[in-house]
N, C-alpha and C positions, 0 to 999 in steps of 0.2 A: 932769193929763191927758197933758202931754207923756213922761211916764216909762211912764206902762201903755199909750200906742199904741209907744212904740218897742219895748216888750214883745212887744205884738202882731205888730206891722210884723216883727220877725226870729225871731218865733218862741220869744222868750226864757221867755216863761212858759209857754208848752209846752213848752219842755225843763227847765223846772224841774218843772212836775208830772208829766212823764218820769221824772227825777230822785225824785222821792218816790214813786212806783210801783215805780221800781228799789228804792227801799230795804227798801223791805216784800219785792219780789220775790227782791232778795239773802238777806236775813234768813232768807227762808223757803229757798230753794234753802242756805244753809249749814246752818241745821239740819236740814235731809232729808242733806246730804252728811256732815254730821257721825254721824249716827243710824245711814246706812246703814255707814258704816266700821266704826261702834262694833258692828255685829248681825254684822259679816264678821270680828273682829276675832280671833277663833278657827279661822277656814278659812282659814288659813296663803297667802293668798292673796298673789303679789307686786304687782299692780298693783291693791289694793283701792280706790285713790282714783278709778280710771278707772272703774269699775261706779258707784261712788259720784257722778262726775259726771254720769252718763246714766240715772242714776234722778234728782237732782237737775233736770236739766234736763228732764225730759220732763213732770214737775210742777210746777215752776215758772213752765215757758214758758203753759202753760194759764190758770196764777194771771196771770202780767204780762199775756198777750193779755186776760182779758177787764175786768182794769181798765183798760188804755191805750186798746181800742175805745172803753169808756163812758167815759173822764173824761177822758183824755189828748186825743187824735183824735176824740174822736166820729162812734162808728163809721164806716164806709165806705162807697164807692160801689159794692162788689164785694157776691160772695155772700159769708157769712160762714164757710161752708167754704175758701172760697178766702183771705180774707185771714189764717184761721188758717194752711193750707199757708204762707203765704207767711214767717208771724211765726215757724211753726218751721223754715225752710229760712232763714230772718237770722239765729234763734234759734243757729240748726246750727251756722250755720260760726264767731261766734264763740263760741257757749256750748258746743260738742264738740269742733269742731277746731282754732281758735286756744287754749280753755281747757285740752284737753288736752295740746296743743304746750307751751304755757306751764310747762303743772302739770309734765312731766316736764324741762323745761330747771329750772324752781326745785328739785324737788324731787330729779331724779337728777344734778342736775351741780352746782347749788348748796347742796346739802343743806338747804334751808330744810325745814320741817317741812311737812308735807301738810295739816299742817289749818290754816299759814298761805296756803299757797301760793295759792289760791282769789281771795285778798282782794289780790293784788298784779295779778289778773289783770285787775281792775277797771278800769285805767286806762286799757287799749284798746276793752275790748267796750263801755262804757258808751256813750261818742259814736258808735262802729260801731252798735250798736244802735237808739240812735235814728234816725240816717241813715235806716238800712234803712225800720226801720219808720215814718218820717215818709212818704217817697220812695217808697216800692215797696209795703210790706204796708197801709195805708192809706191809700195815696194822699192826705196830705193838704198 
C-alpha cells in the first residue's frame, strides 16, 4: 500500500497513464505526419514537414484530449469546450511552436532526416504537456 499511495500522493501514476496516452497519441500523430509527407511528396514543396505537423496536431490533440479527460484526469470541473480550448492552446505551443522550432533546428541545421526529427522532440513536450494539462486544462 505504501508504493501505490506515494503514486497517488505525487501524482506518479497519473503521469504514467499520461504516459501511455502519449504513446497511442505519438503513434498516431506520426503516422498522420508520416502519411501526410508521403501524399505531398510530389508538390515539390520545401517545408512539407511543417503542413505535415499541423495536420498531425490538430488530430491528434482531439485523440489525447478525449482519452486524458476520461482516464488520465477525469474529466473537469470546467465546460468541456473550454477545457478542450485550453488542451489545444498546451497542445499549441508545444506541439506547433516548440515542435516546429525543434523540427527546423534538427532538420535544417542538423540535417537529421524529417521523419526522425519528430521523435527527438519528445523529450521536451512530453513533461510540458503534462504540466499544462494536469495544472491549467483540467484543473486537476
Amino acid at each position: 500500500m505504501f508504493v501505490k499511495d506515494m503514486f497517488r500522493k505525487y501524482g506518479i501514476w497519473q503521469f504514467i497513464k499520461f504516459c501511455f496516452v502519449g504513446v497511442s497519441n505519438t503513434l498516431l500523430s506520426y503516422l498522420i505526419y508520416v502519411a501526410v509527407i508521403t501524399m505531398l511528396k510530389d508538390s515539390q514543396l520545401s517545408y512539407d514537414y511543417i503542413i505535415a505537423n499541423v495536420v498531425a496536431f490538430i488530430l491528434s490533440v482531439l485523440w489525447s484530449f478525449c482519452w486524458n479527460r476520461r482516464y488520465v484526469f477525469n474529466g473537469s470541473e470546467e465546460n468541456v469546450f473550454i477545457s478542450l480550448l485550453k488542451t489545444y492552446i498546451s497542445y499549441g505551443f508545444s506541439g506547433i511552436v516548440l515542435s516546429n522550432l525543434l523540427s527546423w533546428v534538427w532538420i535544417d541545421i542538423f540535417n537529421i532526416s524529417k521523419y526522425i526529427a519528430p521523435l527527438f522532440n519528445l523529450v521536451l513536450s512530453v513533461p510540458i504537456n503534462f504540466l499544462l494539462n494536469k495544472y491549467w486544462a483540467f484543473k486537476k
